[in-house]
N, C-alpha and C positions, 0 to 999 in steps of 0.2 A: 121523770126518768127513774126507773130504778138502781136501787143499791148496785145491781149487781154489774149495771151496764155504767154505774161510776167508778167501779173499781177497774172495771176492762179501761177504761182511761187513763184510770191510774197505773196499768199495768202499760197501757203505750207509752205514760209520760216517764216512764221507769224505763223504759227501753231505750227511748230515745234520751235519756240521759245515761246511760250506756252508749248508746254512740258517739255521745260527748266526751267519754272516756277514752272509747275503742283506740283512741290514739296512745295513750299511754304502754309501758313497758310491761305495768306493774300487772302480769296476769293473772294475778290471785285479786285484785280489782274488778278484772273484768268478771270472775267466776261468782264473785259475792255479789254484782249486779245479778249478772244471770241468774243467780240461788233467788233472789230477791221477788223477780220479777216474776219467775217461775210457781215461787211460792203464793203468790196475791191468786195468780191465774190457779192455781190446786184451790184457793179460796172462793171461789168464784165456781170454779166446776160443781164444788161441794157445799154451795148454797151457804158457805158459811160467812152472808157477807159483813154482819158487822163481827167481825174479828179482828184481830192486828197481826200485823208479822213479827216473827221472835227479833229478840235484838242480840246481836254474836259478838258483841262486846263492847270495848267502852273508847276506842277510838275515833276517828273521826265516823268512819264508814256508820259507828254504831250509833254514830249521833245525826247520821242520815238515815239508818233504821227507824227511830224517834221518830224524826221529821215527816216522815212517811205514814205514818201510826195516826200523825198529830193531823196531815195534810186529809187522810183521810176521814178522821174525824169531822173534818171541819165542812170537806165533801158532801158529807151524808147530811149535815143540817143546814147549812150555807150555801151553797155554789148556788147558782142557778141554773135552769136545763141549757140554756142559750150559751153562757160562759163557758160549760162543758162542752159544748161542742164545737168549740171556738179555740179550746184547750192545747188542741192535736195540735194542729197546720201550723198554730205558734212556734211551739216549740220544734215542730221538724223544722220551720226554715232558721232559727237558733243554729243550728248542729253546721259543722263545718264538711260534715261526712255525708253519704248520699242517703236519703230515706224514701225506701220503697215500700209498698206492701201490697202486696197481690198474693192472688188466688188462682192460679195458672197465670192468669193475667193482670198486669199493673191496675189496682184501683187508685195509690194514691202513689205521687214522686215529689220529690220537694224540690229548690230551685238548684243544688251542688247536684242534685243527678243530673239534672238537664242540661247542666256546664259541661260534669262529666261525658258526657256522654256526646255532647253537642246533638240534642233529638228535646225539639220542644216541648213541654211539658204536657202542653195538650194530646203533640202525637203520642210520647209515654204513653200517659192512660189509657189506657182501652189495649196495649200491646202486648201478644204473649212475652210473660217474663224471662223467657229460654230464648226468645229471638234474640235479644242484647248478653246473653251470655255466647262466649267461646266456643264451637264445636266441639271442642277438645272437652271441657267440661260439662256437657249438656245432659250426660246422661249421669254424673256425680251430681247435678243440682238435681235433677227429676226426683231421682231417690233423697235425695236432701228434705226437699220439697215434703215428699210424701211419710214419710219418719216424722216430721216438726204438725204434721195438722193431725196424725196422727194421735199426738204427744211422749213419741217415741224420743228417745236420747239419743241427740248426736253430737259430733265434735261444738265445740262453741265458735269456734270459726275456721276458716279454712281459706286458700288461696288459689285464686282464680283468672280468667280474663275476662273483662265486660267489652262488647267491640261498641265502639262510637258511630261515629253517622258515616265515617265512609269505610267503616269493617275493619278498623286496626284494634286492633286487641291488649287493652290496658290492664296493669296487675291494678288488683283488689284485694284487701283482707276487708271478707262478709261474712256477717255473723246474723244471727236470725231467733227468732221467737214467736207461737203460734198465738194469737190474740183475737178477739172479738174484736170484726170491724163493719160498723154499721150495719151488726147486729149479723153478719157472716163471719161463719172461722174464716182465719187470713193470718199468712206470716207478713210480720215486721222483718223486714231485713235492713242491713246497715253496711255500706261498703264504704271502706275508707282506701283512698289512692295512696298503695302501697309502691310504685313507679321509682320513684326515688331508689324506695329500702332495696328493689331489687338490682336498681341498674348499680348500686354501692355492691350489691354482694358481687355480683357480674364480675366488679371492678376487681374486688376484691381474691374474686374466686382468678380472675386471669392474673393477677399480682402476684398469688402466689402460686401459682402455673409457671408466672417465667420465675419467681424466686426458686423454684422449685429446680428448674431448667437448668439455672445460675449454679445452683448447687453441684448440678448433676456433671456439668461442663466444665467447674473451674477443677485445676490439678489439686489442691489442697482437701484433705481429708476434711471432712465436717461431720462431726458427731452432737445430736442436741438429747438432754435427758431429762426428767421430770425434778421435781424438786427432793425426791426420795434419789436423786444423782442414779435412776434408770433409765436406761437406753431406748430414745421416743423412733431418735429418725439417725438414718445414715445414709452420708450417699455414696456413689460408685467409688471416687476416691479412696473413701473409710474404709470400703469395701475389701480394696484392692491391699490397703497397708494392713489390716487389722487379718487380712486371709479368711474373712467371715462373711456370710451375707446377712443386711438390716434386718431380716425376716428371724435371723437365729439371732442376732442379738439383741433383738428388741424384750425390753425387759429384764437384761443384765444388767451389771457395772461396769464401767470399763474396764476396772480391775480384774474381773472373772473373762473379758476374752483377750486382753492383750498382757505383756509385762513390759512397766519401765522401769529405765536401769540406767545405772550413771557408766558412759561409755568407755572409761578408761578405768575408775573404780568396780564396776560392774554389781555394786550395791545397789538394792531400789529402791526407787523414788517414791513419794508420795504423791497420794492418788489426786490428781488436779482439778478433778472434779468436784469429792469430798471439803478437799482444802475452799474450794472458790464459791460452795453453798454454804459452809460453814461461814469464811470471813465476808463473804457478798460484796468481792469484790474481783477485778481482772486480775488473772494468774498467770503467770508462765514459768515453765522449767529447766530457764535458761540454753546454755549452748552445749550443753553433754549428754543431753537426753538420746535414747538409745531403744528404739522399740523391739519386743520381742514378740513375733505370734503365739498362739496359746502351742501351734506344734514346736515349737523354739526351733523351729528348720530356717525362719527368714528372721532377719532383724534389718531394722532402717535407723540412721541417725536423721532423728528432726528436731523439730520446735514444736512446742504445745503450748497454746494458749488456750485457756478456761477463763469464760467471761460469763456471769450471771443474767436470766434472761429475766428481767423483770415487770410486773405488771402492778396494779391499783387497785387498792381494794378501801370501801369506806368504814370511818371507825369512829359512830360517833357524829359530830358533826362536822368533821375534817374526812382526808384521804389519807391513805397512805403506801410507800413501795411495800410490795409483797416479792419473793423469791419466788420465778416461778419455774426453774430450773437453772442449767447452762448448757454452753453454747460451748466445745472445744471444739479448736482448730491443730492438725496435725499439717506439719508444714515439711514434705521430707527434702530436707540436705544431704542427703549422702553421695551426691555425688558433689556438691563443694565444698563438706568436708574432706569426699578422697583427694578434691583436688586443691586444700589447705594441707593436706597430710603428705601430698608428693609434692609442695612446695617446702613444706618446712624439709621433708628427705632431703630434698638438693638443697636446701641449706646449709643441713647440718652433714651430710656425707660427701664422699668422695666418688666422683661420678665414674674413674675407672676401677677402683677393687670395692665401691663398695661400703667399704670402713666408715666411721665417722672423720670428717676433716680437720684440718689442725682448728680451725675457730669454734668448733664445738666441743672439741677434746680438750683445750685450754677453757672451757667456760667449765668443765667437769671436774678438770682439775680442781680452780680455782674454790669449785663448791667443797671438794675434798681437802683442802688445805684450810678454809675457814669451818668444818667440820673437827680436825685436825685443832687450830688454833682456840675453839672453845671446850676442847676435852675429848670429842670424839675418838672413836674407835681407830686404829690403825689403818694407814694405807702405803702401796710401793707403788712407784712409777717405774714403767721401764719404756728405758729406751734402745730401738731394735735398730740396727744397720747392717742392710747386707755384705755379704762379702761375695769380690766376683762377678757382680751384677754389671758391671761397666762391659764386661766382656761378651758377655750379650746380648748388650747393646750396640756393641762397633761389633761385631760378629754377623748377627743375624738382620739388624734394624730392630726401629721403636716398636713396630708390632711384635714380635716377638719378646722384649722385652716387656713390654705390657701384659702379654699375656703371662710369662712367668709372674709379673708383680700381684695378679689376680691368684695365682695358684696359691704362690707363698703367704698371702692373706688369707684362703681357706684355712691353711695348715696352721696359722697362729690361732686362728678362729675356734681352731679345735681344741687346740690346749687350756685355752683359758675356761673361769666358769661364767654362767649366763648373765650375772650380776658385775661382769667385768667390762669396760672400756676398750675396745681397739680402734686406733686409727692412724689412717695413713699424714703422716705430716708432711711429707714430702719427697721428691724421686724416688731412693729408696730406702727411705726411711718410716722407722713406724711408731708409733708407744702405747702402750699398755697399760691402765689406772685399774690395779688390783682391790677391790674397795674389800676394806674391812678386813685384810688379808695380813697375817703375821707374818713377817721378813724371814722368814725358815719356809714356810710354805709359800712365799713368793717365789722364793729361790730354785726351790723344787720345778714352781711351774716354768720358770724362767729354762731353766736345764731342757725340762723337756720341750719347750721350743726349740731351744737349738740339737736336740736331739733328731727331731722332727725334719729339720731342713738340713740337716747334714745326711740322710736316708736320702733324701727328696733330688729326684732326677729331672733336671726339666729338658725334654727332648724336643727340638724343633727340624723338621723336615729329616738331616739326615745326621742329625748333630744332638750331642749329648752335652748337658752341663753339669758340673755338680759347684750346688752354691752352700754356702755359711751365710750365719748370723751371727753378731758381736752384739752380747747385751750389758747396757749400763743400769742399776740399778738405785734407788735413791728411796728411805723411808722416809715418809709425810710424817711430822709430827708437830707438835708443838715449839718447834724448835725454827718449822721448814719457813721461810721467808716468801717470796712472792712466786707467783706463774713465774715470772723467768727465772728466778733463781734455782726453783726445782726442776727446769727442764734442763737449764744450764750442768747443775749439779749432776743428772742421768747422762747428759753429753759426755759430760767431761769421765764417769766413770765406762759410759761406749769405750769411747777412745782410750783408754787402760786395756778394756778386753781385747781390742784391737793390737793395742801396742803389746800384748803379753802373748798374741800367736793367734788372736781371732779365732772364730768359733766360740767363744766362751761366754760366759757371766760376771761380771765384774760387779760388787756392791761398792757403791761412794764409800769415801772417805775424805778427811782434810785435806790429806797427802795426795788425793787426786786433783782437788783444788789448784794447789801447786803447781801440778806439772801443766793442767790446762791455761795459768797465766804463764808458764812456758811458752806454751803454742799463742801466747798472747789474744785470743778469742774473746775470750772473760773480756779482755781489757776494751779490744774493740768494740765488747757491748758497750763496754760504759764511755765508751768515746762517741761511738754514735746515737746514742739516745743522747750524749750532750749538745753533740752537733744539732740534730734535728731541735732541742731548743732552743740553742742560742743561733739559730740560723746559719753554722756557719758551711753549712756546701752552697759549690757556687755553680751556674751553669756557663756552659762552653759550647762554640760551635765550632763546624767542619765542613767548608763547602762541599757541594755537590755540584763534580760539573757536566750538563748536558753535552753529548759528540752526537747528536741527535738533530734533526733541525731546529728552526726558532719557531717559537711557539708552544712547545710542548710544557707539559703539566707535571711534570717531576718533581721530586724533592730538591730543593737550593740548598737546604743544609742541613746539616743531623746537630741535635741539638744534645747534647754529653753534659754529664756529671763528673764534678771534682767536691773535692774535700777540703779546705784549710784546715791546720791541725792548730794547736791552744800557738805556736811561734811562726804562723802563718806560711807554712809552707804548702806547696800545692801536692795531695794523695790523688794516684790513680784509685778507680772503682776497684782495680786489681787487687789492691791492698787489705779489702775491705769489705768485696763482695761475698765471700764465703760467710764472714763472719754473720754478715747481715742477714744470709739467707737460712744461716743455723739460729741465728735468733728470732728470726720471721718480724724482720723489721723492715724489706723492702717494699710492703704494701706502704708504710710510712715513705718509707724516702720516694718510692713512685709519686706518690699523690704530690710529694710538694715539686717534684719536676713537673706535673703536670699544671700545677696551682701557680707556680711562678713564669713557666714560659708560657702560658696563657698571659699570663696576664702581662708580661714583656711585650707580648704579641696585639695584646689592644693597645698599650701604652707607645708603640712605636718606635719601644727602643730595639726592636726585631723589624727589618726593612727585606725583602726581595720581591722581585717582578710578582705583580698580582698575582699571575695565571701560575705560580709555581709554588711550591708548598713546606711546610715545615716537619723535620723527621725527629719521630719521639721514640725511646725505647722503653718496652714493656718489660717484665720480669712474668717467670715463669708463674715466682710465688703470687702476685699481683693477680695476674689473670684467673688464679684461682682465688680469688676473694670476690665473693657473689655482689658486694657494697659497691666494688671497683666501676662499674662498667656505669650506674647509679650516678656515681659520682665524679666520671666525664662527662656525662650529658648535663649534670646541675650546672658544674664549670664553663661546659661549651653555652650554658644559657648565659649566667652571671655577667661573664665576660663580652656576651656579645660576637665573638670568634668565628668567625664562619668555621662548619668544620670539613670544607671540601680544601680549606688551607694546611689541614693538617693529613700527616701520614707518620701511622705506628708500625712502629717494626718489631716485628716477632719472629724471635728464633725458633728454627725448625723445632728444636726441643723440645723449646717452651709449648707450641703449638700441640705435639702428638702427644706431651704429656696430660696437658689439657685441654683434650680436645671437644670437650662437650662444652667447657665454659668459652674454648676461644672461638666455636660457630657462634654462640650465641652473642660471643662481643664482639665481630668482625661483621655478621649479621646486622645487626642495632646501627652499629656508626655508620658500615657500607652505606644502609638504605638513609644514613641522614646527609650521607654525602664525602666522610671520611675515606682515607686511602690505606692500604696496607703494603708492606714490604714483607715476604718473607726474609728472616737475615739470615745468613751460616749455612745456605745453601750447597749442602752438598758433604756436608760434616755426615750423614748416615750413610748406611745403605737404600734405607726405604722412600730418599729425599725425593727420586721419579715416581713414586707411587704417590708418595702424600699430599704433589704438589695437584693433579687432578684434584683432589676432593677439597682444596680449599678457597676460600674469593680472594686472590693474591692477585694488586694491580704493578707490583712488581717483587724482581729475588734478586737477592743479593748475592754474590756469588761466594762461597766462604775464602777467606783471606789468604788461606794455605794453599787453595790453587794458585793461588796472583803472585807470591810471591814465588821471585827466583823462575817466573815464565819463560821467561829466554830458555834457558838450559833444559828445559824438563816437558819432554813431548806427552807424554802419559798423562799432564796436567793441562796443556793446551787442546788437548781432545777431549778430555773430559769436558772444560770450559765450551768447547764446540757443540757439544751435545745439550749442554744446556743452555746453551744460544738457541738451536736449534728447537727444542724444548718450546720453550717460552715463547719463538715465535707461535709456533702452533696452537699454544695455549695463549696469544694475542695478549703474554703479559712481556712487559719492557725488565730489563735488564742492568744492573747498578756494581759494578766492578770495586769491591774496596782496599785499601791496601797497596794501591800503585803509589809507586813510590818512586820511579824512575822513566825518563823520558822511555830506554827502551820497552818497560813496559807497555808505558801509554799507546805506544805505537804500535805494539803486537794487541792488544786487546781492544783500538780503534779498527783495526782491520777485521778480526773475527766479529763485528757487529755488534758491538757490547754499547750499549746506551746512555749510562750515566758511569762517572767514575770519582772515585773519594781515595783520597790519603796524605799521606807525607808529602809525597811528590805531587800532589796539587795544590793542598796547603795544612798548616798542621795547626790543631786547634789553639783559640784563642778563649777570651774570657768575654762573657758577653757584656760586660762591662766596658770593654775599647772599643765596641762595635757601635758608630753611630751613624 
């Protein structure tokens, strides 16, 4: 055999150890075969057969260069002709990959084609090589073909379908070489079952189809950037918050299309991007964060998170995490931050003018007296009371008065500066925390309030009013003692302006001190904050008696507040309730009437027929404390109380003054099964109008009709109307204040339902009730 037709051997046995490769990643492996094998065969063309092949350097490959140099050395004086041709068929059936080689047609197949393919080996041979390719690719392999016998340059491999024996079409990566084969040109080809690699991509490629989908679908913005924190991908979300599309901001910062901003400081944030490549780790920018578009026309309040996208890379003989971008998520809140911002509002304001409410204006306070108490700057409180105001409200009714109370809060609104304090603390009262305001230019502004409302006309239908304001004044300083003592101190200089001719400004002094433990106020603070610690109010009841049939669900008794004083003598609430409600301590003494006859009420030592129920009174100021209503339902749990055994009574007043808190506290228990009485029915003008809009399961009639009914016609027709009333509106009827059989008997005849007073029975302690 000649040299030349040994090296054509060795250029198969080199090819087919490239197909032993062909499996690997490393394609600068498979190009140095190729160069390899390529080059023996330029040896061969060109007669140069005892040559060697260069050797490309000193790794392994170059220590298979060697080998190759050495093998065929050994070729040219050794082998023998039989061995060489014995050489090929070896080593193709070695190979895990399929080995072909034909010349249009299959001359030689090894036994992985014939698996592949499921087509026996025998048929193989002799078969055009283009029958067992793909339609699709038949005319890419023709020119394949004719390029490689050529010894033209084409790709080193490429991917295809071979069809098997009943025509389904399997992926292949085949790669080919033109070679001397028993003594005719003929390509080596090599196909390795690529099947797997593609149905992974497939998988892969639909994976990120639906991630893609996921993206596109969920509400949350999704922004991902390269490791340079540039903008790769965005989806519709991002789209919509940022007012940009992925196309234009692909290849920004985030920083150059949106701005963020802290939402109440309105300073910017750092970039959370920058920040989350740099430390390579999850970021967020907490709960202030504030988006601005690049137009600053839209802004959103969200949440961002910046999380690093990481991937592997080798270093060495280990791995290691590499940064290969991040991943922000824009999450927008703004609509639960509006609807944290309109809960803390009804927290902190007055649902009819407006103003802040007395429990946030006392927290303001307080900041400004301990401001105050470490050096700070000067501040005045004032305390505003109108004058007149009762007048139209027995004149016109609550809605009219309401609406003045809104007007006369624009007009103080006006006076003061934007850094200042207003709120309404109560019916008609108001105060004013001047911050940082010297007592000369307090006084100024204080004037021109009541400059302001002494101009100020409030016209209702056909009727004119002219009101005043009496203002008390009080400097915060170092000096000033506690929340009560400073609002105490503004009262008590009120009530100076008041007593000096109203309309005026009055600043505290000692001497006002004085006169207000006069009016003994001051003192009943300090009686009742002692009471409510050392326990000593007690509770009382007063039957209620049904003239209704049996059966019915009414109140059996109202359940009343007394006082023991330090020599144990029994106080009416008369005595005591103004004082409680200028110091705004009746949300205390409510809770513990609620806290004790509750718990009376589980203990047993409160007894009436099952089906009939217990009568509680509410306070104006109560119903305006947003905690209260909270902290009946804890109660009604605690205790276990059913609460269709209970019924609260609220006065007309209390109700129109607050009426936004008393739907939503008459709402709450209603639906848990609670009852309501309206009380003092009839004390307004507007008592027929008001009593439509409320869930009233019964009214009390006010005590001023009841008394003295015999004699007074104008009073027993009223009472008929509201009999009449309440039938229509299917609520039941509660007469208080009868005091006399002939009462009893003129108010059992006009239809009246339930009755309460002297003349039924007159309270006791609940203490003797067993």
């Amino acid at each position: 055999m000649q040299i030349a037709q040994i090296i054509s051997i060795s250029i198969a046995a080199l090819a087919l150890l490239a197909l032993v490769f062909v499996g690997l990643r490393s394609s600068r492996i498979r190009r140095r075969l190729v160069r390899l094998t390529s080059e023996l065969e330029r040896m061969v063309r060109a007669g140069h057969t005892d040559a060697n092949v260069a050797v490309t350097g000193e790794d392994e490959f170059g220590q298979l260069e060697r080998s190759v140099n050495r093998a065929l050395a050994q070729l040219r004086e050794q082998i023998p002709d039989a061995a060489i041709q014995e050489l090929f068929p070896k080593l193709a059936e070695t190979s895990q990959t399929m080995v072909l080689v034909h010349a249009n047609r299959i001359i030689y197949a090894n036994s992985s084609a014939a698996r592949f393919t499921g087509i026996h080996r025998d048929k193989l041979v002799g078969m055009p090589f283009l029958e067992i390719v793909h339609p699709e690719y038949r005319d890419l392999m023709r020119e394949r073909f004719k390029d490689q016998l050529a010894g033209r340059k084409v790709a080193e491999t490429c991917e295809i379908k071979l069809l098997d024996s009943e025509g389904s079409g399997k992926w292949v990566e085949i790669s080919g070489t033109q070679i001397d084969f028993q003594g005719k040109p003929a390509v080596l080809a090599s196909a390795a079952d690529i099947s797997a690699r593609k149905r992974l991509a497939k998988g892969l490629k639909d994976l990120r189809g639906r991630a893609q989908m996921t993206l596109e679908s969920i509400g949350d913005g999704v922004i991902t950037t390269d490791n340079r924190g540039k903008i790769e991908f965005m989806n519709a979300a991002a789209e919509q918050l940022t007012g940009i599309e992925a196309s234009e901001a692909r290849g920004k910062s985030l920083n150059e299309i949106v701005s963020l901003v802290d939402e109440v400081e309105r300073k910017p944030l750092r970039d959370p991007v920058k920040a989350c490549l740099e430390q390579n780790r999850r970021l967020n920018l907490g709960r202030r964060a504030l988006l601005l578009t690049a137009t600053g026309d839209v802004e959103y309040s969200i949440e961002v998170t910046a999380s690093p996208i990481r991937g592997r890379e080798r270093r060495g003989n280990g791995a290691s995490d590499r940064v290969d971008g991040a991943v922000v998520v824009l999450h927008d809140v703004s609509e639960l931050r509006g609807l944290a911002r309109q809960d803390t509002y009804q927290a902190t304001h007055d649902a009819l003018t407006g103003l802040l409410n007395r429990r946030e204006f006392e927290r303001r306070l307080n900041d400004a007296l301990q401001d105050a108490h470490a050096g700070g700057g000067g501040h005045v409180l004032c305390y505003l009371d109108l004058d007149r105001f009762k007048a139209v409200n027995d004149t016109c009714g609550h809605m009219a008065g309401d609406n003045m109370l809104r007007e006369v809060a624009g007009l103080i609104k006006e006076q003061v500066r934007d850094s200042d304090s207003v709120a309404r603390l109560g019916g008609d009262e108001f105060g004013t925390l001047l911050s940082g305001c010297p007592l000369e230019k307090a006084t100024q502004i204080a004037d021109d309030i009541v400059d302001a409302i002494r101009n100020y006309r409030f016209v209702w239908r056909d009727k004119i009013f002219d009101v005043g304001v009496s203002i008390g004044l009080v400097e915060i300083s170092q000096e000033s003692g506690s929340v009560e003592d400073a609002l105490g101190a503004a009262d008590s200089a009120c009530y100076m302006a008041k007593r000096e001719g109203r309309g005026r400004v009055h600043v505290f002094s000692s001497r006002d001190e004085s006169v207000a433990r006069q009016r003994g106020e001051i003192q009943w603070l300090q009686r009742l904050q002692s009471a409510l610690k050392e326990n000593r109010f007690e509770l009382f009841t007063q039957s209620i008696v049904s003239l209704a049939r049996v059966g019915d669900r009414g109140p059996a008794v109202e359940i009343l507040l007394r006082l023991r004083d330090e020599g144990g003598d029994e106080i009416s609430p008369r005595s005591f309730m103004r004082a409680a409600e200028r110091y705004h301590l009746m949300p205390l003494i409510d809770r513990w009437v609620v806290r004790t006859a509750l718990a009376a009420i589980r203990n047993g030592d409160l007894r009436i027929p099952e089906h009939r129920t217990f009568s509680l009174n509410i306070s104006g100021q109560t119903l305006g404390d947003a905690q209260f209503l909270e902290f009946v339902v804890d109660c009604l749990d605690r205790t276990g109380v059913a609460p269709d055994r209970l019924c609260f009574e609220l006065t007309e007043t209390t109700v129109v003054t607050n009426l936004e808190h008393a739907q939503r506290f008459i709402g709450v228990l209603h639906g848990m099964g609670c009852m309501f009485a309206l009380d003092n029915f009839g004390s307004g003008l507007g008592s027929f109008a008001n009593l439509r809009n409320l869930e009233m399961d019964f009214l009390k009639i006010d005590g001023s009709f009841v008394r003295g009914l015999e004699n007074d016609d104008v009073n027993r027709a009223m009472i008929n109307a509201m009999v009449d009333l309440a039938r229509t509106l299917e609520i039941s009827v509660i007469a208080e204040h009868v005091e006399s059989e002939a009462v009893l008997g003129l108010i059992r005849k006009m239809g009246v339902d339930y009755v309460q007073g002297y003349g039924i029975e007159r309270p006791r302690p609940l203490a003797t009730i067993h």
